[in-house]
C-alpha positions as CSV (number, residue, x, y, z in Angstrom):
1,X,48.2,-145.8,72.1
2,X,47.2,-149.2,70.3
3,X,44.8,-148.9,67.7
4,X,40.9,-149.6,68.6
5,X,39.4,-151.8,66.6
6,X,35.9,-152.1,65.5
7,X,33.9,-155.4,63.8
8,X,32.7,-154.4,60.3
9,X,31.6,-158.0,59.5
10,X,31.7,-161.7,59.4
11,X,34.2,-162.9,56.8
12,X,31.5,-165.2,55.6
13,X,30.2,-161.6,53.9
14,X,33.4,-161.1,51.8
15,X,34.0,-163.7,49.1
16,X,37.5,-163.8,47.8
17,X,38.1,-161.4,45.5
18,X,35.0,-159.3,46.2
19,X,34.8,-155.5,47.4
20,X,32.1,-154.2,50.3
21,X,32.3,-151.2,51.7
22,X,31.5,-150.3,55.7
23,X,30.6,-147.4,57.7
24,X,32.7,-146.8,60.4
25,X,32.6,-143.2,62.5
26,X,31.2,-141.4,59.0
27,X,34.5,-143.1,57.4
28,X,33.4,-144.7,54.0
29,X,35.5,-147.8,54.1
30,X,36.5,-150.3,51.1
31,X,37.3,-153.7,52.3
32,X,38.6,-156.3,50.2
33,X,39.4,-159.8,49.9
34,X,42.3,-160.6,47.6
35,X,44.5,-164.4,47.7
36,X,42.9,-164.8,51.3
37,X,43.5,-161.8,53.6
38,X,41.4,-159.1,54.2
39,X,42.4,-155.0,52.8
40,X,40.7,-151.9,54.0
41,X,41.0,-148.3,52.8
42,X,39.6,-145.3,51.9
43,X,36.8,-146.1,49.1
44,X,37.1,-142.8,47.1
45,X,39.7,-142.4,43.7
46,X,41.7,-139.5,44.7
47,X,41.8,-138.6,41.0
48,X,37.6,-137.7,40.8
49,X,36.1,-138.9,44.2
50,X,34.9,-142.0,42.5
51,X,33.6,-144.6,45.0
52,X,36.7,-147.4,44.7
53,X,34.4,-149.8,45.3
54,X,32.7,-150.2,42.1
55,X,36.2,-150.8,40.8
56,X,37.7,-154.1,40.5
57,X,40.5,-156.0,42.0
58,X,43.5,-156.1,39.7
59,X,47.0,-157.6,40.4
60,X,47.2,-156.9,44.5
61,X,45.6,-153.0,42.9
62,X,42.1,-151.7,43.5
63,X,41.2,-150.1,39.9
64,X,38.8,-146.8,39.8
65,X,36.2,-148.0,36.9
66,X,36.1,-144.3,36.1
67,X,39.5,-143.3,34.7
68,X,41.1,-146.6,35.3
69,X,43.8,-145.2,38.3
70,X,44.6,-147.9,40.4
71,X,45.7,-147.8,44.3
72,X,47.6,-150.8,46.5
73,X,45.3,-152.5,48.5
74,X,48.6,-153.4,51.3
75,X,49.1,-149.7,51.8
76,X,47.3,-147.0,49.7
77,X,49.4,-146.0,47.7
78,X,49.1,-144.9,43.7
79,X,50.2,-147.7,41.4
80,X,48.6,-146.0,37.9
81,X,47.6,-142.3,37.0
82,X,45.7,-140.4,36.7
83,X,45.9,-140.7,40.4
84,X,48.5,-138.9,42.3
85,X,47.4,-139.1,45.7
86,X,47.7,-142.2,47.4
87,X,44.7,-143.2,50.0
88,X,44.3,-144.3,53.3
89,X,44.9,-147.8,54.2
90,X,44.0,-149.3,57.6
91,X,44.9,-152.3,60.1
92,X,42.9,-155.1,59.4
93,X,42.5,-158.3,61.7
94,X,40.0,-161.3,61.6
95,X,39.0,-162.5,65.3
96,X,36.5,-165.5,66.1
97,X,35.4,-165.4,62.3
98,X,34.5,-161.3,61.9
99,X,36.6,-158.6,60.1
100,X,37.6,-156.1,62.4
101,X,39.2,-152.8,61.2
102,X,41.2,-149.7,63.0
103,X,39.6,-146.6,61.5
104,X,42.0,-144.8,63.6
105,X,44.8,-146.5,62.9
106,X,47.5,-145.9,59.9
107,X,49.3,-148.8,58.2
């Protein structure tokens, strides 16, 4: 079954190199623009449930501004402890000038 998905907002609203996170069915989700494309993943550090987004973009790498663990923004997955656990990342698409995002689907 293709993935469903849902428009989180205009990509006016995300400045390059900035973080927002969206609501989508009681999903907390980080989206973020990084060298011109559009990311989107869980927005919780699975080292201490710190909210991602008050991180900051580093190298392609969301970074926790708590313990400094840093996550992939392409897929998830832990790039720097104290993480271990990787997050969820989902599919992303830009249509007619809004975000769109799969909170379903699994990249």
């Amino acid at each position: 079954m293709p993935a469903e998905f849902v428009k989180v907002c205009g990509v006016s609203e995300l400045a390059e190199g900035a973080l927002k996170t969206v609501i989508i069915e009681d999903k907390v989700i980080l989206l973020a623009r990084y060298k011109g494309d559009v990311y989107a993943l869980d927005d919780v550090c699975t080292h201490d449930g710190a909210e991602l987004a008050d991180g900051d973009i580093v190298d392609g790498q969301i970074q926790c501004v708590r313990h400094g663990a840093r996550f992939d923004l392409k897929t998830g997955a832990v790039t720097r402890m104290p993480a271990i656990f990787g997050i969820s990342a989902y599919p992303v698409k830009i249509e007619d000038g809004a975000i769109l995002v799969a909170p379903n689907g699994r990249e």
